[in-house]
PyMOL CGO cylinders between C-alpha atoms (Angstrom):
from pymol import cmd
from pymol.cgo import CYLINDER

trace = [
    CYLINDER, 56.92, 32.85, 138.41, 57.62, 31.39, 141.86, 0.3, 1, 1, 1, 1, 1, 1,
    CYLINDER, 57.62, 31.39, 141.86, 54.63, 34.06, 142.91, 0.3, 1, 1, 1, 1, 1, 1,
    CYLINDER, 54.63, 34.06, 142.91, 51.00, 34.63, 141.64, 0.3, 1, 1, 1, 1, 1, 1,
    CYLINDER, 51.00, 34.63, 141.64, 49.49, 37.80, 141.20, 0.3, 1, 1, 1, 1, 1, 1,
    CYLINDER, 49.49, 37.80, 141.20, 46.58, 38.75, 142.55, 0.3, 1, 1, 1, 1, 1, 1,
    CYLINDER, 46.58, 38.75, 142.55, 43.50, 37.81, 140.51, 0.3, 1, 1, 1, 1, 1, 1,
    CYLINDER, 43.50, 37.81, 140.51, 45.58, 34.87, 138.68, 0.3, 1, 1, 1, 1, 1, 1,
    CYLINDER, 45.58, 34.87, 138.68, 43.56, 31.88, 140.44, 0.3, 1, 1, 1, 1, 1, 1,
    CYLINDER, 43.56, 31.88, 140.44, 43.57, 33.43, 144.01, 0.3, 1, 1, 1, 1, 1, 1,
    CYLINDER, 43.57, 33.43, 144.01, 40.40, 35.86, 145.39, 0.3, 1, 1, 1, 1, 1, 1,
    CYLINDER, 40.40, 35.86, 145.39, 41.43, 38.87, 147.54, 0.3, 1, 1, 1, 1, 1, 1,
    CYLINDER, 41.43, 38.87, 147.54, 42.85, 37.74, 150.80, 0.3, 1, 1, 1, 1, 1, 1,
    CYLINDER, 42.85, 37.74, 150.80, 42.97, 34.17, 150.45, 0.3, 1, 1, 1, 1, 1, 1,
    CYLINDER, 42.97, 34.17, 150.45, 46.46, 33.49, 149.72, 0.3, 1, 1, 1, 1, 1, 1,
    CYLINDER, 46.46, 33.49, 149.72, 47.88, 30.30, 152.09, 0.3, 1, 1, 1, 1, 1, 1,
    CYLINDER, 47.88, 30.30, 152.09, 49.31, 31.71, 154.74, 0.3, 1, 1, 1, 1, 1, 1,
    CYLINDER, 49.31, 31.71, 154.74, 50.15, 35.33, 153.70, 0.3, 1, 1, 1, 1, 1, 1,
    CYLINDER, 50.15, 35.33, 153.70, 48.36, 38.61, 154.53, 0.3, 1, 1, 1, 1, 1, 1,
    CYLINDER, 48.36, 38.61, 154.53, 45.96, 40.52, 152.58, 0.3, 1, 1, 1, 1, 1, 1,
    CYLINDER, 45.96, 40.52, 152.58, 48.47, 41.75, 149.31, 0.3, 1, 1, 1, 1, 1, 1,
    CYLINDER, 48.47, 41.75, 149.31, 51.46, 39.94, 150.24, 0.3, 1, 1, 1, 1, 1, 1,
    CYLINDER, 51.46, 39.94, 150.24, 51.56, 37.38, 147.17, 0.3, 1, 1, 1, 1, 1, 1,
    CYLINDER, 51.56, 37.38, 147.17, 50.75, 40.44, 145.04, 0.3, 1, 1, 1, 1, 1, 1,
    CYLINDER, 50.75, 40.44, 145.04, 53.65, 42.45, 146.68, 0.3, 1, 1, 1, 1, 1, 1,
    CYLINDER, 53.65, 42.45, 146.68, 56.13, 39.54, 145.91, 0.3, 1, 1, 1, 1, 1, 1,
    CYLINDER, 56.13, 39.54, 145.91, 54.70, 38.99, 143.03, 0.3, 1, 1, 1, 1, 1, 1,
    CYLINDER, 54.70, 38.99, 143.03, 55.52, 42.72, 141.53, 0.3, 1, 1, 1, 1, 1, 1,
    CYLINDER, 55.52, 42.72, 141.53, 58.52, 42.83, 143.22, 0.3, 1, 1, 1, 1, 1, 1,
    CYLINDER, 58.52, 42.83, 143.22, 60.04, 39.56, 141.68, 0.3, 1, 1, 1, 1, 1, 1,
    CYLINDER, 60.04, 39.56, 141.68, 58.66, 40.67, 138.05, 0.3, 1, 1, 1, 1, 1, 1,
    CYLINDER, 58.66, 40.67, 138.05, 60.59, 44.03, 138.92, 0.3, 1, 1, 1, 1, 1, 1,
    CYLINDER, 60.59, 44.03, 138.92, 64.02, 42.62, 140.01, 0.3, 1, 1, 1, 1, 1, 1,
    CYLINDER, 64.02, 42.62, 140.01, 63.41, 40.61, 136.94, 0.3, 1, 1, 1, 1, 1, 1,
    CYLINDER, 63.41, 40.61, 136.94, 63.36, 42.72, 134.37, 0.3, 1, 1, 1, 1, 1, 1,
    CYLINDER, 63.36, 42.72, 134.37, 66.16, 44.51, 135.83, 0.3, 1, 1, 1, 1, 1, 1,
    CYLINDER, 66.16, 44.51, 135.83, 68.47, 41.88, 136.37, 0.3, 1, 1, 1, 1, 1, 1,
    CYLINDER, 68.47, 41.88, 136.37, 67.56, 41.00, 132.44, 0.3, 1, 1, 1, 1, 1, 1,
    CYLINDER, 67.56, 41.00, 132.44, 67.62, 44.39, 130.71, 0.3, 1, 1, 1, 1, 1, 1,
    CYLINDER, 67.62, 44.39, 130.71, 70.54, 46.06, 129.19, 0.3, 1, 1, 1, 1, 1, 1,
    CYLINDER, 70.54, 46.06, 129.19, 71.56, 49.26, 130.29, 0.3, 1, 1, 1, 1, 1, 1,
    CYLINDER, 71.56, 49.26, 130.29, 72.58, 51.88, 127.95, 0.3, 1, 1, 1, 1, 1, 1,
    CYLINDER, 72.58, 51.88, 127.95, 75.90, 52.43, 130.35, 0.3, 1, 1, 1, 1, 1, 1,
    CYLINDER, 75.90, 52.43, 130.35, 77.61, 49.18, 129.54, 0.3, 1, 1, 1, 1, 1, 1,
    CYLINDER, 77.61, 49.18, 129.54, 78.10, 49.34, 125.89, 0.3, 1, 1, 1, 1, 1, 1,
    CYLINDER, 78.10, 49.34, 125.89, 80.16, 52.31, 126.47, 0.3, 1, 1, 1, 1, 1, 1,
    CYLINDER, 80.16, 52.31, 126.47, 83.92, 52.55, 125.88, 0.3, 1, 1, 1, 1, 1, 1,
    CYLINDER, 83.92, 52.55, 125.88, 84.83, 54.29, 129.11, 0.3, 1, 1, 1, 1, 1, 1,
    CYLINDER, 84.83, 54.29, 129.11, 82.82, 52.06, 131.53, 0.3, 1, 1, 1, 1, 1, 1,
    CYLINDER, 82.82, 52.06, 131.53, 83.67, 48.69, 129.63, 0.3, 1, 1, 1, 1, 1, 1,
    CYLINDER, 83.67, 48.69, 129.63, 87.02, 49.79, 130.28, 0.3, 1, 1, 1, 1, 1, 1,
    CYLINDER, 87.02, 49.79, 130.28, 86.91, 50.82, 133.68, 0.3, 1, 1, 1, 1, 1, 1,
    CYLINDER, 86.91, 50.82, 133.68, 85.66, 47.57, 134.62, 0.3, 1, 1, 1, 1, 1, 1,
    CYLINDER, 85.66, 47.57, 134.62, 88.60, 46.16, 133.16, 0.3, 1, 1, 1, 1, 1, 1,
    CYLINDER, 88.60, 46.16, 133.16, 91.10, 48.50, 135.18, 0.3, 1, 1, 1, 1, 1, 1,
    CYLINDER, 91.10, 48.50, 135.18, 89.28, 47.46, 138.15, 0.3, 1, 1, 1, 1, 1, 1,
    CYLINDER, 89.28, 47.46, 138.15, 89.87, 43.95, 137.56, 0.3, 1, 1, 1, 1, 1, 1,
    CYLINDER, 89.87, 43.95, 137.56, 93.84, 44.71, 137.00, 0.3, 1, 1, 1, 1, 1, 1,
    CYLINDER, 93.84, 44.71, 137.00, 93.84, 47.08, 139.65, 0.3, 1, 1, 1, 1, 1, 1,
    CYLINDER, 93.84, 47.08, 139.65, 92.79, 43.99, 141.84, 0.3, 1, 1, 1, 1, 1, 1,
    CYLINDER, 92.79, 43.99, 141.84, 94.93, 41.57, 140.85, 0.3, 1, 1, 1, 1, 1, 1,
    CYLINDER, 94.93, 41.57, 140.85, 98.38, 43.97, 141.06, 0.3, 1, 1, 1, 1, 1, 1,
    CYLINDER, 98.38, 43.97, 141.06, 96.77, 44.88, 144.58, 0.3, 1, 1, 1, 1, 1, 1,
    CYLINDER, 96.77, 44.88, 144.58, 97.60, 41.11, 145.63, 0.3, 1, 1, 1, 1, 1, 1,
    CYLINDER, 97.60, 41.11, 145.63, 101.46, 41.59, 145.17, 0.3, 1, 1, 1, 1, 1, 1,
    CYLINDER, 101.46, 41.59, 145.17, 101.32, 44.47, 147.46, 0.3, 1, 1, 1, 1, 1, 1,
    CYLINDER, 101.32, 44.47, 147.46, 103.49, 44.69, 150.90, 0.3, 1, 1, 1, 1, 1, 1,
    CYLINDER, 103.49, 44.69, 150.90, 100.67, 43.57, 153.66, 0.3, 1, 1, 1, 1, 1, 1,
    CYLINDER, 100.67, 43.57, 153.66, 101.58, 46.76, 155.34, 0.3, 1, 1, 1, 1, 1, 1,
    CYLINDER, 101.58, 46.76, 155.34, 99.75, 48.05, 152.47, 0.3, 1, 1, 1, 1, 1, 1,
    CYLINDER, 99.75, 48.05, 152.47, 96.35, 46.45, 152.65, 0.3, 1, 1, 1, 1, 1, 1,
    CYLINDER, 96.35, 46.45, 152.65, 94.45, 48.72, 154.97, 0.3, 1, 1, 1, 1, 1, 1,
    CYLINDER, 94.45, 48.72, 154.97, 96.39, 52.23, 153.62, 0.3, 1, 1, 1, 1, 1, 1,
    CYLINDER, 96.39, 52.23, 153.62, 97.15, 52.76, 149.69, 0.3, 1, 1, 1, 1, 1, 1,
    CYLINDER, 97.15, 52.76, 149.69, 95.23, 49.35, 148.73, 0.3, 1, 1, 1, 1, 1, 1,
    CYLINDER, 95.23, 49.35, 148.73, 92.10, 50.98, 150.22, 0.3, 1, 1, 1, 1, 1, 1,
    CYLINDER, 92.10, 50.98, 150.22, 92.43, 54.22, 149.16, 0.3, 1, 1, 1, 1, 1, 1,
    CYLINDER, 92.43, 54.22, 149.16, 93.14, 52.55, 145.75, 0.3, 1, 1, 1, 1, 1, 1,
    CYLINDER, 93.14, 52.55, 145.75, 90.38, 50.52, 145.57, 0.3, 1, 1, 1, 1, 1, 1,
    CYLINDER, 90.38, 50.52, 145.57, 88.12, 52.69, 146.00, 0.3, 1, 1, 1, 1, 1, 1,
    CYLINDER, 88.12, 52.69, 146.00, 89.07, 55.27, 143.92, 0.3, 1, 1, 1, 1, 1, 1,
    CYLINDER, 89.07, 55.27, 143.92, 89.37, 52.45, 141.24, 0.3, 1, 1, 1, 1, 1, 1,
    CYLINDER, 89.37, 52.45, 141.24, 85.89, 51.35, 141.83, 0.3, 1, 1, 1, 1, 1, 1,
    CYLINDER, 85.89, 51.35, 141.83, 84.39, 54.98, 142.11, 0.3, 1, 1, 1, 1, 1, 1,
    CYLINDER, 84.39, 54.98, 142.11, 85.29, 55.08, 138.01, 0.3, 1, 1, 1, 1, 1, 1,
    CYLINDER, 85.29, 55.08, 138.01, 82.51, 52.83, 136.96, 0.3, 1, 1, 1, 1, 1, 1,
    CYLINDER, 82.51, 52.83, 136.96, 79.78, 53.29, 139.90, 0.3, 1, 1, 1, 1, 1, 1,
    CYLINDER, 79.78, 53.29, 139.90, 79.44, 57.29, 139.18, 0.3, 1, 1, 1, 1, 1, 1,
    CYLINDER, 79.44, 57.29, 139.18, 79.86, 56.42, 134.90, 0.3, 1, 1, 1, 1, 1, 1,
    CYLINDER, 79.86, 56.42, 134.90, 76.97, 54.02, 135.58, 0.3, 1, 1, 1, 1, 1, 1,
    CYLINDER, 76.97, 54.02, 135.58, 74.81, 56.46, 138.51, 0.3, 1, 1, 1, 1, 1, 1,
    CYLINDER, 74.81, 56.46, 138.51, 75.56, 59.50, 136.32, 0.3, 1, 1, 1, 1, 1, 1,
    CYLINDER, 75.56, 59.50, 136.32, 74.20, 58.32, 133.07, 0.3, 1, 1, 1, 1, 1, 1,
    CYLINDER, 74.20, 58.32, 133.07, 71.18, 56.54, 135.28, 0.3, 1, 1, 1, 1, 1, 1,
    CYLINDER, 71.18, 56.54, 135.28, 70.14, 60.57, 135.96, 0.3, 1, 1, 1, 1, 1, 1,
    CYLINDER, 70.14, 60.57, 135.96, 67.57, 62.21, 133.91, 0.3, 1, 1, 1, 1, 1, 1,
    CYLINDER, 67.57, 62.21, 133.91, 68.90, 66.05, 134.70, 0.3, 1, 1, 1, 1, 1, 1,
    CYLINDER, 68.90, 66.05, 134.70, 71.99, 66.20, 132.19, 0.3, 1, 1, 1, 1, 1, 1,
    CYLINDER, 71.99, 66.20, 132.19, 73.33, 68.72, 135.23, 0.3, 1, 1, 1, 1, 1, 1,
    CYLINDER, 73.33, 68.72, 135.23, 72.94, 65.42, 137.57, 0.3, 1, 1, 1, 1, 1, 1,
    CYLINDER, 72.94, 65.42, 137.57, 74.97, 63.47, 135.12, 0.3, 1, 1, 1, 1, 1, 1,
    CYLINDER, 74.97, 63.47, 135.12, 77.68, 66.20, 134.33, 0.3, 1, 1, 1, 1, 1, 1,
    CYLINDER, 77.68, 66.20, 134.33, 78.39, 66.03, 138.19, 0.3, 1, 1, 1, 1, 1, 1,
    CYLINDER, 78.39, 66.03, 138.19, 78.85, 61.94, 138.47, 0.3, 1, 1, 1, 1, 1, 1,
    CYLINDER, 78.85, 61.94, 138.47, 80.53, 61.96, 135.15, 0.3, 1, 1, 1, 1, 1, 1,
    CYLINDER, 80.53, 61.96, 135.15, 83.25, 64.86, 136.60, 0.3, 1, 1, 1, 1, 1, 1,
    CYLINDER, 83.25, 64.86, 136.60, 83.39, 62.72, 140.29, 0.3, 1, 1, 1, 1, 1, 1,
    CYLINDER, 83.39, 62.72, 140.29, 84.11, 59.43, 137.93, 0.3, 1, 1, 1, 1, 1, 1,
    CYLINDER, 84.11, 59.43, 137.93, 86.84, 61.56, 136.15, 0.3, 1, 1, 1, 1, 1, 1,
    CYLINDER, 86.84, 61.56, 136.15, 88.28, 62.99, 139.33, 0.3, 1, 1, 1, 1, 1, 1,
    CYLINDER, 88.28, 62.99, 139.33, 88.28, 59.39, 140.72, 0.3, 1, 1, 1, 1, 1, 1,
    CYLINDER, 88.28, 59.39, 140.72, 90.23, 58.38, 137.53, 0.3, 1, 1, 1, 1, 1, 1,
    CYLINDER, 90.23, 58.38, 137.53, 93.51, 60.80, 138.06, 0.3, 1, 1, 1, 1, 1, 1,
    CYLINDER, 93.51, 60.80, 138.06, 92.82, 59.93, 142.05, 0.3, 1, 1, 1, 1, 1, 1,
    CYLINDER, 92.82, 59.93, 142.05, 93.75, 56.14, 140.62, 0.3, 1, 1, 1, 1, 1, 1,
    CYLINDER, 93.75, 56.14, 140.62, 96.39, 57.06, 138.76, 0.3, 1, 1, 1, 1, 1, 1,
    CYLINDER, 96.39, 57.06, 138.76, 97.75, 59.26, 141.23, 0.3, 1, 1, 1, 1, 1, 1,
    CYLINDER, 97.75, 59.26, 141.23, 97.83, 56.08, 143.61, 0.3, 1, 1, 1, 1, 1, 1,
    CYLINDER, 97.83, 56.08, 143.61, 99.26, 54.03, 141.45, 0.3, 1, 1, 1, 1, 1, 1,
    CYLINDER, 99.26, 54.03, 141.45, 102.16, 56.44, 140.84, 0.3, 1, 1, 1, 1, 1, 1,
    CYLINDER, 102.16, 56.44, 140.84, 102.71, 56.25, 144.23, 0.3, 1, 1, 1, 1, 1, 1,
    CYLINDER, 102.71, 56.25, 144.23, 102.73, 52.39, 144.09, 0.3, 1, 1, 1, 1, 1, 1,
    CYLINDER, 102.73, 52.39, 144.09, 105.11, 52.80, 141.11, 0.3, 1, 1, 1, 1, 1, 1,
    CYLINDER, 105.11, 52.80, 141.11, 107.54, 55.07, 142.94, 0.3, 1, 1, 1, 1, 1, 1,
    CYLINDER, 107.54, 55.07, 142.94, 107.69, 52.58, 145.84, 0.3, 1, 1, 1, 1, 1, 1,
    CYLINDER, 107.69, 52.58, 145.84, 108.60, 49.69, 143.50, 0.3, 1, 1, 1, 1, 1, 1,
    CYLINDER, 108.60, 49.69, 143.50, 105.39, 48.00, 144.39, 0.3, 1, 1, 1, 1, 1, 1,
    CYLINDER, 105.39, 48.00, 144.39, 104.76, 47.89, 140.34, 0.3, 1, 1, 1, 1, 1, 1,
    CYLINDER, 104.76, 47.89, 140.34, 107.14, 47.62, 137.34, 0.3, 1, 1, 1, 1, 1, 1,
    CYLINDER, 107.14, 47.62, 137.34, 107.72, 51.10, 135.21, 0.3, 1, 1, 1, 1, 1, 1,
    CYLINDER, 107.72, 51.10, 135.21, 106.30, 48.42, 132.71, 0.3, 1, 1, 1, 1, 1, 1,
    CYLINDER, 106.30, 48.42, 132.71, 102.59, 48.32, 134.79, 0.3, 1, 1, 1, 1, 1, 1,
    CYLINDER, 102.59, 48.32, 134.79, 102.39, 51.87, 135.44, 0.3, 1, 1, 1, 1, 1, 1,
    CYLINDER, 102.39, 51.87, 135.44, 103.14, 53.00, 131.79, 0.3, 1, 1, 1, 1, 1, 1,
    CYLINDER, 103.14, 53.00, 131.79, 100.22, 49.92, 130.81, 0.3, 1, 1, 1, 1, 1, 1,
    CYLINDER, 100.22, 49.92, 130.81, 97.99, 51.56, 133.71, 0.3, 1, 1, 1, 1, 1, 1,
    CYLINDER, 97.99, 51.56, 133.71, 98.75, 55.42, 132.63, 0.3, 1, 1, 1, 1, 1, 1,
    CYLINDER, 98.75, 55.42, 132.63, 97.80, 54.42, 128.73, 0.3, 1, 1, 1, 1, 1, 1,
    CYLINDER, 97.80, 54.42, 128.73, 94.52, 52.44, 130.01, 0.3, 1, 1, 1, 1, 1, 1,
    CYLINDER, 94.52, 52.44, 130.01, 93.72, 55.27, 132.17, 0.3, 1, 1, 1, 1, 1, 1,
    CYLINDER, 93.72, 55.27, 132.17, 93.83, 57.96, 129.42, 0.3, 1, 1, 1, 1, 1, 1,
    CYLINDER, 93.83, 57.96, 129.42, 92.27, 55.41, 126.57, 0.3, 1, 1, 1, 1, 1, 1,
    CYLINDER, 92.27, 55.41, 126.57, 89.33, 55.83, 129.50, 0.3, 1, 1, 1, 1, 1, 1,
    CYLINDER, 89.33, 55.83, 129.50, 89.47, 59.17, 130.40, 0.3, 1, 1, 1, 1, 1, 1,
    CYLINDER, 89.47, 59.17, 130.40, 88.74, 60.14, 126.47, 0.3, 1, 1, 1, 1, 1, 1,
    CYLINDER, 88.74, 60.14, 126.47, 85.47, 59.11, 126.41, 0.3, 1, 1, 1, 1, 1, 1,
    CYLINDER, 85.47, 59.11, 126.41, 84.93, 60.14, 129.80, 0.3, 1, 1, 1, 1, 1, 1,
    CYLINDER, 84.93, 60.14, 129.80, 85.69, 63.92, 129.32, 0.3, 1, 1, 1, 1, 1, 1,
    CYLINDER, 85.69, 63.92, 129.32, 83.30, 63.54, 125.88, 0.3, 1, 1, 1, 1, 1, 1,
    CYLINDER, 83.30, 63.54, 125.88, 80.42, 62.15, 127.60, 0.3, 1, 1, 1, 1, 1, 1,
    CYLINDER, 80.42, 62.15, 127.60, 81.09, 64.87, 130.78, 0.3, 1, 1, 1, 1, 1, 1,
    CYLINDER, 81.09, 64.87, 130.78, 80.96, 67.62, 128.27, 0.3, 1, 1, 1, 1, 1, 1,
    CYLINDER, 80.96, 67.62, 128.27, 77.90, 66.44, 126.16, 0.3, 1, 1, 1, 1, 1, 1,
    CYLINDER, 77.90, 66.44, 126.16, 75.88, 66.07, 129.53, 0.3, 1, 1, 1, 1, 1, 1,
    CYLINDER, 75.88, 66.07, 129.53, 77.39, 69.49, 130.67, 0.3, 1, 1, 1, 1, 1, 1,
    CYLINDER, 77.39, 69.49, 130.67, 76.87, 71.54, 126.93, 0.3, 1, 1, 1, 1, 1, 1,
    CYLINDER, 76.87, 71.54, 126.93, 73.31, 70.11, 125.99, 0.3, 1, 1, 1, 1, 1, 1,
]
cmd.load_cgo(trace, "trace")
């Protein structure tokens, strides 16, 4: 590690340069970020946020072929109703209160139909093919399956 610890070849205080704790301070804090930026989390394994990844990357890239009139109206609504599918799957199962996780799973689920809702609209302006919305309706009920099974094993205990 970039940062000693306290008591690893340093007395109290004497670190080069840094107050009394600092090097200790970094030195948790780096071991910290380290083990989270290394250990798995139980959320990404799972079917529905594996896959809502994936509709956020094709959400994305169909955004691009948008009218620029577009870009600061549906795209952003879109996007971030696209991107609120994953971040509550991934804060809701980070809760410990199954009530807590019930609530972020049903916002993730909401956020789902809010995408698909959009991207109706985007197929009813002929900004997508009938093709790409009938791809993004079957993605976004292979995803809202598992959703709806985790939201109601969090909210039945």
């Amino acid at each position: 590690s970039a940062f000693k610890a306290r008591g690893e070849g340093e007395g109290e205080g004497e670190g080069e340069g840094e107050g009394v704790g600092e090097g200790f301070l970094k030195s948790s804090l780096s071991n910290k970020l380290l083990i989270i930026f290394t250990m798995d989390f139980s959320f990404e394994k799972l079917a529905a946020y594996t896959r809502s990844m994936d509709l956020v990357e094709e959400v994305y890239q169909v955004m691009k072929t948008f009218p620029q009139e577009e870009r600061y109206s549906l795209c952003d609504q879109l996007r971030r109703a696209v991107v609120s599918v994953p971040s509550n799957i991934a804060e809701g199962l980070s809760r410990f209160s199954e009530k807590e996780k019930a609530h972020f799973l049903e916002i993730s689920y909401g956020s789902l139909m809010e995408t698909y809702c959009q991207l109706s609209i985007a197929a009813r302006l002929h900004y997508i093919t009938e093709t790409q919305m009938a791809k993004f309706k079957e993605e976004i009920q292979e995803i809202g399956k598992p959703l709806a099974g985790l939201r109601n094993k969090a909210a039945n205990p």
